[in-house]
C-alpha positions in Angstrom: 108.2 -12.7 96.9 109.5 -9.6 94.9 113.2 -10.9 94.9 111.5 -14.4 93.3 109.8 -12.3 90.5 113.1 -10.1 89.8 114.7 -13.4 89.4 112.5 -14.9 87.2 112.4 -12.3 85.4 115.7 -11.4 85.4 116.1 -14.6 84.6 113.5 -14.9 81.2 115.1 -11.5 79.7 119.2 -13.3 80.0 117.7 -16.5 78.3 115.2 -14.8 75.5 118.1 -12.0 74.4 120.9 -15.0 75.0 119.5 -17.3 72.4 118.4 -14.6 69.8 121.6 -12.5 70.1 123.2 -16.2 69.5 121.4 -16.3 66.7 122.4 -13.6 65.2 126.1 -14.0 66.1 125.9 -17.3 64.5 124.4 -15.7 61.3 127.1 -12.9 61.2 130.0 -15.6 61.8 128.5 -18.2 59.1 128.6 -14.9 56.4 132.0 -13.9 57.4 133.3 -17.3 57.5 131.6 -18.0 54.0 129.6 -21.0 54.9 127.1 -22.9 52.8 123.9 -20.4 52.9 121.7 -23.2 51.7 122.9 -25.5 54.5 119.1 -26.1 56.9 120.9 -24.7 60.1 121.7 -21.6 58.0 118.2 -21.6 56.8 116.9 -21.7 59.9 119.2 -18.7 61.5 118.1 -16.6 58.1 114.4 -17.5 58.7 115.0 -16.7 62.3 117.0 -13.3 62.3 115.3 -11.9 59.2 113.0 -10.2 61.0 114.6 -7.6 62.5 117.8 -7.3 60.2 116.0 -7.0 57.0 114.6 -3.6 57.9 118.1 -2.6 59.4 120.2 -3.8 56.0 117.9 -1.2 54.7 119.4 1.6 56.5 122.7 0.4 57.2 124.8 -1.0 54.4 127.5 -3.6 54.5 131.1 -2.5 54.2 133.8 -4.3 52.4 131.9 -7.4 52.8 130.8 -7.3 56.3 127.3 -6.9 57.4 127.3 -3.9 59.9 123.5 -4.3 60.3 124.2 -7.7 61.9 126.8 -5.4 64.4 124.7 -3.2 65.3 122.0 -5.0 66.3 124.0 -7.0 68.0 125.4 -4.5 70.1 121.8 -2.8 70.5 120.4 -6.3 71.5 123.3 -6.6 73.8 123.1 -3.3 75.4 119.5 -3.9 75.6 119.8 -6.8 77.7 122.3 -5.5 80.1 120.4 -2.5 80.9 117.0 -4.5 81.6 119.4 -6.9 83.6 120.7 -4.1 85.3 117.8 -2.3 86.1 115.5 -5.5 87.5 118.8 -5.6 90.0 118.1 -2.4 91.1 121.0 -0.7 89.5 121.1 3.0 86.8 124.0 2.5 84.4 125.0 5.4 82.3 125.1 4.5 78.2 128.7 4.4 78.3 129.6 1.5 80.4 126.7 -0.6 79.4 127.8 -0.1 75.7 131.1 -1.2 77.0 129.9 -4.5 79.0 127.7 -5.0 76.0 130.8 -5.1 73.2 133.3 -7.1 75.9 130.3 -9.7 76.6 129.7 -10.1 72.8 133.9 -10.6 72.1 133.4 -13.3 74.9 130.6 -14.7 73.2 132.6 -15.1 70.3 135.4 -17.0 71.6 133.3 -19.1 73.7 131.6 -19.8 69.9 135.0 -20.8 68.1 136.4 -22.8 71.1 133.6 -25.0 71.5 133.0 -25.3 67.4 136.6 -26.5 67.6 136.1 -28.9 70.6 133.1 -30.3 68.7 134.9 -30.7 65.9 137.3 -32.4 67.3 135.5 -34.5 68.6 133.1 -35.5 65.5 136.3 -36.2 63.7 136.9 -39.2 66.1 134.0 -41.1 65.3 133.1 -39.4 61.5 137.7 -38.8 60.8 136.1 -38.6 56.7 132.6 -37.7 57.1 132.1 -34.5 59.3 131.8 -32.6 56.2 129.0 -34.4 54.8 126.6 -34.0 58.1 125.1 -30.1 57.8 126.5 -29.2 61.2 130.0 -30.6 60.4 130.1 -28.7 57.8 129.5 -25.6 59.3 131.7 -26.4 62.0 134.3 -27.0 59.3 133.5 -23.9 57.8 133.6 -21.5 61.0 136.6 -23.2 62.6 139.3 -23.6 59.5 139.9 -19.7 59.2 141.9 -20.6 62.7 142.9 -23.9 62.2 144.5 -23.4 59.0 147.4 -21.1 60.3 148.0 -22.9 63.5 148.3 -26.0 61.4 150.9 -23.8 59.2 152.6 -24.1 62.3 152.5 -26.9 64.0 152.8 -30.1 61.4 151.3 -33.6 62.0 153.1 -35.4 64.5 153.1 -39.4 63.6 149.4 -38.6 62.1 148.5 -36.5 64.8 146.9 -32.9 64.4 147.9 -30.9 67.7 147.2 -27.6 66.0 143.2 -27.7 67.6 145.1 -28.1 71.0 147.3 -24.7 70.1 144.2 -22.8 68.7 142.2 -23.7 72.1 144.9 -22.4 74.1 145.0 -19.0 72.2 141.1 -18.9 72.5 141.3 -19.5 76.1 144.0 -16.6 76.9 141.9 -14.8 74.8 138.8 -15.1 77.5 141.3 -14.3 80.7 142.2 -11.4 78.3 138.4 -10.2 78.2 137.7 -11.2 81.7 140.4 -8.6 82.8 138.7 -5.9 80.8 135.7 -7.2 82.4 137.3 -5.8 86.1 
C-alpha cells in the first residue's frame, strides 16, 4: 500500500511542477522570442506565472534583455521537483547533482518545446498554408519557431515550392536531445 501512495504521490508532484515550470518556460521563451504580449495564451501564462515572478523581478533584475528571474525560478522549481521526486524514491541527493539534473532536464525541456512548435507548425500550415498567423496559437508558434527556421531556410532554398528547412531544423533539435541524454548518463 505504501509503494501505491509514493507513486501517487510521486506521481501528483512530476505533473503539478511539470505544467507550472511549462509555464513559465513558455513565458520566458515567448519574451525572448518577442512574441505578441497581448496575444490570450500570453495573457494567460502572465496571469498564471505572475505570482511568483513578480516578487522575484523585484530582487533579481533582467540583464541585457533577458529575464533572469524567469531562470531562476526555473531552475529553483526544477531542483525543487527532483529533490521531492528523489526523496519519495527513497533516494538523498547532494545540491550539486540535483542542480545539475535540474538544468539538463530544463535544456531538454526546451528542445522538446521548439521541435514540437515546429512539427505543429508544420502541420497547421497544411491546412491554414496563409492563415496560421491569424489564429493566436499560430502566431505564437510563428513567433517562437522563426528565430530557427529563418537561418536553416538561409540554407536550404525552396525546392519546386517546397520548404525542407523545418525537416533540417528537426534533425538538429533531435541530435540536440541524444546530446542531453548523454549528459544525462
Amino acid at each position: 500500500m505504501t509503494s501505491f501512495l509514493t507513486e501517487a504521490t510521486t506521481l501528483i508532484v512530476e505533473v503539478v511542477f511539470s505544467l507550472y515550470i511549462l509555464a513559465v518556460l513558455l513565458r520566458f521563451l515567448f519574451q525572448l522570442a518577442r512574441a505578441d504580449f497581448y496575444n490570450p495564451i500570453s495573457q494567460f501564462l502572465v496571469a498564471l506565472t505572475n505570482p511568483l515572478l513578480k516578487p522575484l523581478r523585484r530582487i533579481i533584475p533582467g540583464l541585457f534583455g533577458i529575464d533572469i528571474a524567469s531562470l531562476v525560478l526555473l531552475l529553483a522549481l526544477k531542483s525543487l521537483e527532483v529533490f521531492l521526486v528523489f526523496s519519495l524514491g527513497g533516494y538523498a541527493l547532494e545540491p550539486l547533482p540535483v542542480a545539475l539534473a535540474a538544468v539538463v532536464d530544463l535544456l531538454r525541456l526546451t528542445v522538446n518545446i521548439f521541435f514540437y512548435a515546429i512539427l505543429l507548425r508544420v502541420i497547421l500550415s497544411w491546412f491554414m498554408p496563409y492563415g496560421v498567423r491569424q489564429n493566436p496559437a499560430g502566431s505564437l508558434l510563428v513567433s517562437l519557431t522563426e528565430p530557427l527556421m529563418r537561418p536553416a531556410r538561409r540554407l536550404i532554398p525552396a525546392i519546386g515550392g517546397l520548404d525542407l528547412s523545418p525537416i533540417a531544423v528537426l534533425v538538429g533539435l533531435q541530435l540536440c536531445q541524444l546530446a542531453l541524454a548523454h549528459l544525462l548518463r
